[in-house]
C-alpha positions in Angstrom: 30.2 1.4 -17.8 29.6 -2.5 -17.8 27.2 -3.8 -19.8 25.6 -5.3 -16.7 24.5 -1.3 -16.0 24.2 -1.0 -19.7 21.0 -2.1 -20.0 19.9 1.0 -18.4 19.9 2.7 -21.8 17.9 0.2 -23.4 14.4 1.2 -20.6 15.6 5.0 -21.4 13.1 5.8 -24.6 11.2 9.0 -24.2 8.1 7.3 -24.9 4.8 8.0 -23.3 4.6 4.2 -22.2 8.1 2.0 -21.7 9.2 -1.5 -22.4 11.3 -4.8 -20.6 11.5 -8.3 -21.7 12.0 -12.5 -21.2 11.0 -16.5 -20.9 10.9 -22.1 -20.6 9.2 -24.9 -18.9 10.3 -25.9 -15.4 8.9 -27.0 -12.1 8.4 -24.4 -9.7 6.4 -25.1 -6.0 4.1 -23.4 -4.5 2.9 -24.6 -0.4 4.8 -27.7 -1.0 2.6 -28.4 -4.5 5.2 -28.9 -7.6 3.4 -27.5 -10.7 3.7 -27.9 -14.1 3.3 -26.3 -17.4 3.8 -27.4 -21.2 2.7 -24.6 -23.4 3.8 -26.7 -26.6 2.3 -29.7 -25.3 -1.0 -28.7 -27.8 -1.7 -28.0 -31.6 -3.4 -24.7 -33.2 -5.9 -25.3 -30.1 -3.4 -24.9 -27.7 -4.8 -22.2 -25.6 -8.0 -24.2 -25.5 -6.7 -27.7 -24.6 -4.2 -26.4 -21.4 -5.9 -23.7 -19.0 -3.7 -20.8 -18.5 -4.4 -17.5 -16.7 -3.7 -15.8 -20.4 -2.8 -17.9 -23.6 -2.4 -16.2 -27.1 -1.1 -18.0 -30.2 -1.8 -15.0 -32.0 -3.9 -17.3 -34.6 -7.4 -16.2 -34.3 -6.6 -12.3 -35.8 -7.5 -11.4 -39.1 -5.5 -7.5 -38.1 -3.0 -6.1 -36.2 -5.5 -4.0 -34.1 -7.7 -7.2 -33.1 -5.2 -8.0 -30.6 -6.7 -5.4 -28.1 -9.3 -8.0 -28.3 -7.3 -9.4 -25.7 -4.2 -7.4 -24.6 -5.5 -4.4 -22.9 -3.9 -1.9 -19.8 -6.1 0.1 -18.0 -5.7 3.5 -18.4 -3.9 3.1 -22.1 -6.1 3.6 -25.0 -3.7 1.2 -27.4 -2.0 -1.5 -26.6 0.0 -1.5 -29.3 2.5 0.4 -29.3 4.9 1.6 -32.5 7.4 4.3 -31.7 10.2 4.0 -34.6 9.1 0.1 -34.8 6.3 -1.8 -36.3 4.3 -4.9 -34.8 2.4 -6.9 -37.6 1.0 -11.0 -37.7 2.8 -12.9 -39.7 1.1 -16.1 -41.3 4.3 -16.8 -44.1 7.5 -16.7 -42.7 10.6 -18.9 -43.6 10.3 -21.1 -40.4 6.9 -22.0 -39.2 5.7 -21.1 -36.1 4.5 -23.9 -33.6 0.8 -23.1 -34.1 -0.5 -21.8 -37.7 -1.1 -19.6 -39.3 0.2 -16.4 -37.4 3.1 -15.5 -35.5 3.4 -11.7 -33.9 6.4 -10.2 -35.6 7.7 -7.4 -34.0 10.5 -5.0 -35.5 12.9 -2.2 -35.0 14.9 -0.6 -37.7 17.3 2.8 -36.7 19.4 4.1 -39.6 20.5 6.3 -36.9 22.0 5.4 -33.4 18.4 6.5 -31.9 16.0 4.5 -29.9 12.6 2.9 -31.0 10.2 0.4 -30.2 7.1 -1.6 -31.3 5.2 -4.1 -28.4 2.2 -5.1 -27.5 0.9 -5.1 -24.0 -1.5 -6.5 -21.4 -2.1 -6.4 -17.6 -3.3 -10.1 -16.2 -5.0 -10.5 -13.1 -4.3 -13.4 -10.9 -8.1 -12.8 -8.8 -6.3 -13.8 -5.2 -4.5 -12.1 -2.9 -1.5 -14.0 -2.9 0.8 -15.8 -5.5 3.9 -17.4 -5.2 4.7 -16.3 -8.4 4.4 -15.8 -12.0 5.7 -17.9 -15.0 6.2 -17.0 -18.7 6.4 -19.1 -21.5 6.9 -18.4 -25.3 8.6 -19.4 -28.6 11.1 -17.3 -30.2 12.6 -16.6 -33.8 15.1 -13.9 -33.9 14.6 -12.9 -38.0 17.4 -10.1 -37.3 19.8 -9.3 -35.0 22.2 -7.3 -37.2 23.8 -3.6 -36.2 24.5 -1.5 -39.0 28.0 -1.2 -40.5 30.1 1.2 -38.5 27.8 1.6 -35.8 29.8 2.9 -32.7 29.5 1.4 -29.5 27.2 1.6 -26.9 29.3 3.6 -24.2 31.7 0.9 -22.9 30.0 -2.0 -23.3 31.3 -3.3 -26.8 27.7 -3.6 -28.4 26.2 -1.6 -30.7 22.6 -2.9 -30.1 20.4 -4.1 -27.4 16.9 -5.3 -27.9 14.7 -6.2 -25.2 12.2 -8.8 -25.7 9.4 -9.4 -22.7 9.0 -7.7 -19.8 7.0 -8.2 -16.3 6.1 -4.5 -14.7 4.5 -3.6 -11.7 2.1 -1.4 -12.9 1.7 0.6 -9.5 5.7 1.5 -9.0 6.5 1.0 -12.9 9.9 -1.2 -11.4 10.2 -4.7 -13.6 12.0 -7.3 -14.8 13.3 -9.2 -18.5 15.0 -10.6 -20.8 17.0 -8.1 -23.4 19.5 -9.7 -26.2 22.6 -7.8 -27.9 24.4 -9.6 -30.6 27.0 -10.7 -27.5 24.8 -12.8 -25.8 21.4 -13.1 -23.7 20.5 -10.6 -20.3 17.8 -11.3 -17.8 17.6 -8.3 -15.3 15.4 -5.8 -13.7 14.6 -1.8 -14.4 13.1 0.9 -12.5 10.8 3.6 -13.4 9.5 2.1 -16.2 6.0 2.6 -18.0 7.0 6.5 -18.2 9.4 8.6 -19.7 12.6 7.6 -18.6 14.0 5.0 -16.0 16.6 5.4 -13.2 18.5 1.9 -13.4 18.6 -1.5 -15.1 20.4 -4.6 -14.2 21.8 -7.7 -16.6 23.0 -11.0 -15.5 24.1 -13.0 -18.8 22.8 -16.4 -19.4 23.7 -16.8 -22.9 27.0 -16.0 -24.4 27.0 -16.2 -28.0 24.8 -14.0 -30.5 21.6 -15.1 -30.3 21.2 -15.1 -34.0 23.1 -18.1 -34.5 19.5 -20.0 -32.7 18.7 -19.5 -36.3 20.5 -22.6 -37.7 18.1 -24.8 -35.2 15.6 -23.7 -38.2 12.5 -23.5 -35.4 11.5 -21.3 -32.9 13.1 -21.9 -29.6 11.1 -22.0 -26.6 11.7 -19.5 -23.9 11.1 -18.9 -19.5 10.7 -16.4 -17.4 9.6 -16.8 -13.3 9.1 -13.9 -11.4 8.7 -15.8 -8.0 9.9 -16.2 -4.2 13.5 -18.1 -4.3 11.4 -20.9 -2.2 9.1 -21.1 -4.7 12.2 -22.3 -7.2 12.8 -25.9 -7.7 15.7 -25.3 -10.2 19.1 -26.3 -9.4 20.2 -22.8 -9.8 22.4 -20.1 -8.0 21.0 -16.8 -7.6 23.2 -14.0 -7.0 22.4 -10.4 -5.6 21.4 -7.9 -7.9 22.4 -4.2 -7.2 22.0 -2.8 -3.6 18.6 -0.4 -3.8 17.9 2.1 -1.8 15.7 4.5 -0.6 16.2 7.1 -3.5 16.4 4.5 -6.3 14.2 1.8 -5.0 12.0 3.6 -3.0 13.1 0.7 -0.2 16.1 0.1 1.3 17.6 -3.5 0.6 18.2 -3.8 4.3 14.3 -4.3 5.0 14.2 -6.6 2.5 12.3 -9.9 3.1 14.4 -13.2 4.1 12.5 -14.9 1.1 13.3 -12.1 -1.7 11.7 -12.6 -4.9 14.2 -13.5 -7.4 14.0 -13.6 -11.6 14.7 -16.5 -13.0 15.5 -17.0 -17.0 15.6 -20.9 -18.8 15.4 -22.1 -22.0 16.2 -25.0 -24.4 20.2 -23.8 -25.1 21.0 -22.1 -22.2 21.4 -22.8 -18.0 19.0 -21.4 -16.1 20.1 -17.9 -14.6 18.8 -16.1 -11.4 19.1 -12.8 -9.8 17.6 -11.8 -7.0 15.8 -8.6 -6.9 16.0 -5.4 -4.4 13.4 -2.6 -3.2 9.8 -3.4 -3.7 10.3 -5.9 -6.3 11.7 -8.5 -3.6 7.8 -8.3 -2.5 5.7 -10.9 -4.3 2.3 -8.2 -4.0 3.3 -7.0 -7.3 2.9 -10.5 -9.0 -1.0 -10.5 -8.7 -1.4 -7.7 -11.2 1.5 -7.7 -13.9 1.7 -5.6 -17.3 3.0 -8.0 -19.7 5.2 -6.3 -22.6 6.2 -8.5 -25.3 8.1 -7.2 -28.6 11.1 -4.8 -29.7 12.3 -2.2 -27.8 15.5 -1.2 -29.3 18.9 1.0 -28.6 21.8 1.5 -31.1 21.7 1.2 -34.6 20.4 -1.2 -37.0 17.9 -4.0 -37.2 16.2 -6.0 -34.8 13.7 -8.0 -35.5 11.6 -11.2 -33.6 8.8 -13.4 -33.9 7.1 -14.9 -31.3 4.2 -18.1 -30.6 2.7 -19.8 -28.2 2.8 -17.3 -25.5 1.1 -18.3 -21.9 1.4 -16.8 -18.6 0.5 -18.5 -15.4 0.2 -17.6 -11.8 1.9 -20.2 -9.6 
């Protein structure tokens, strides 16, 4: 198996509730209109000096549990969730975040090559009918990206981790995409089923190829995009290549009444190129981008420790 269809394993946890990932400031258009955002343009009052459809720095929580202040799903009764992981604020790490005090620090350790998690979550409503699409911006520190001693491979692939970051879900079909990191490089790719116990099939397009840990000797956080958006909507100079072929048993559409302007997931970020896939079944349907679940943390196959911290995290309809 490739690691491409590897990351299948890594949306597998029999968990009541499931996790994807992913992430940097471009242009995007929308009717003609370019549009812009800066999440980092701001201080500690960066939510409140740039509108944003949802903007958390994490800064304003004295405890874990007063995030569901803010990051709720209907129909869940926590929004945090910590399944063989833990997800704490952190106001004194080694590297300062880009807004003080408090960065969310989210953490996965398995002595054993098991599965566990530990995310937060929240369902953002764009209030129209119609988006072009949806952009997601954040700041990363990878604290650990180290499998244990020993650990065997993950089937073929020659990892013997994968951690998935952030994640955009439809909440109605449970299909998504993300961004998931092994210590061979950087994935952005799409999942099905997810949001309940077990999912049928995951796809991974690489856009970086060294182990993310090594972002680390940049001594900051490293800012991060996803877009979930028509390819027209896309202004980047980038080539976006056909996921997997979905049909009517795994996608619950087959590709060949897909629309002639697909959505497609696009990943940048300050030390990578942009990467783009372009998605199949009912994700190539922009409906789903009015409504996403946001999932943002650790979910983890393989053995060992994974650990991030993230800032500065903004979401906008475009």
């Amino acid at each position: 198996m490739s690691r491409r269809l590897l990351l299948l394993t890594l949306f597998l946890p029999s968990l009541a509730c499931e996790a994807i990932l992913g992430l940097h400031d471009r242009t995007l258009r929308d009717g003609g209109e370019d549009v812009m955002a800066d999440a980092t343009s701001c201080d500690g009052a960066q939510c409140a000096c740039s509108p944003h459809a949802f903007c958390d720095n994490f800064d304003t929580y004295s405890a874990i549990q007063d995030i569901q202040q803010r990051w709720s799903v209907p129909g869940f009764q926590n929004s945090i969730l910590q399944l063989g992981g833990t997800v704490t604020l952190d106001n004194s790490p080694a590297i300062q975040p880009p807004t003080l005090p408090n960065a969310l620090l989210t953490t996965v350790n398995l002595p054993n090559p098991l599965q566990g998690a530990g995310f937060v979550m929240t369902q953002v409503d764009a209030s129209t009918g119609s988006v072009a699409g949806v952009h997601v911006s954040f700041r990363l520190h990878i604290v650990a990206l180290d499998p244990a001693d020993g650990a065997p491979p993950l089937l073929d692939s020659g990892a013997t981790m994968f951690g998935g970051i952030l994640a955009l879900v439809d909440f109605t079909t449970k299909n998504g995409v993300g961004i998931a990191l092994s210590e061979q490089g950087g994935y952005v790719g799409y999942a099905l089923d997810l949001l309940q116990a077990g999912s049928r099939l995951a796809q991974g397009k690489q856009f970086y190829f060294d182990n993310p840990k090594t972002l680390n000797q940049l001594n900051q956080y490293v800012p991060i995009d996803l877009y979930a958006a028509r390819r027209s909507a896309i202004t980047l100079p980038v080539q976006c290549t056909q996921g997997p072929v979905l049909t009517d048993v795994d996608g619950d559409l087959p590709d060949s009444a897909l629309p002639p302007d697909p959505v497609v997931v696009v990943v940048s970020s300050a030390f990578s190129q942009p990467a783009c896939e372009i998605l199949g079944g009912d994700l190539a349907f922009p409906t789903w981008l009015t409504t996403p679940v946001v999932i943002l943390g650790s979910v983890v196959k393989g053995q060992g420790l994974f650990s991030v911290e993230y800032d500065n995290f903004t979401l906008d309809f475009l």
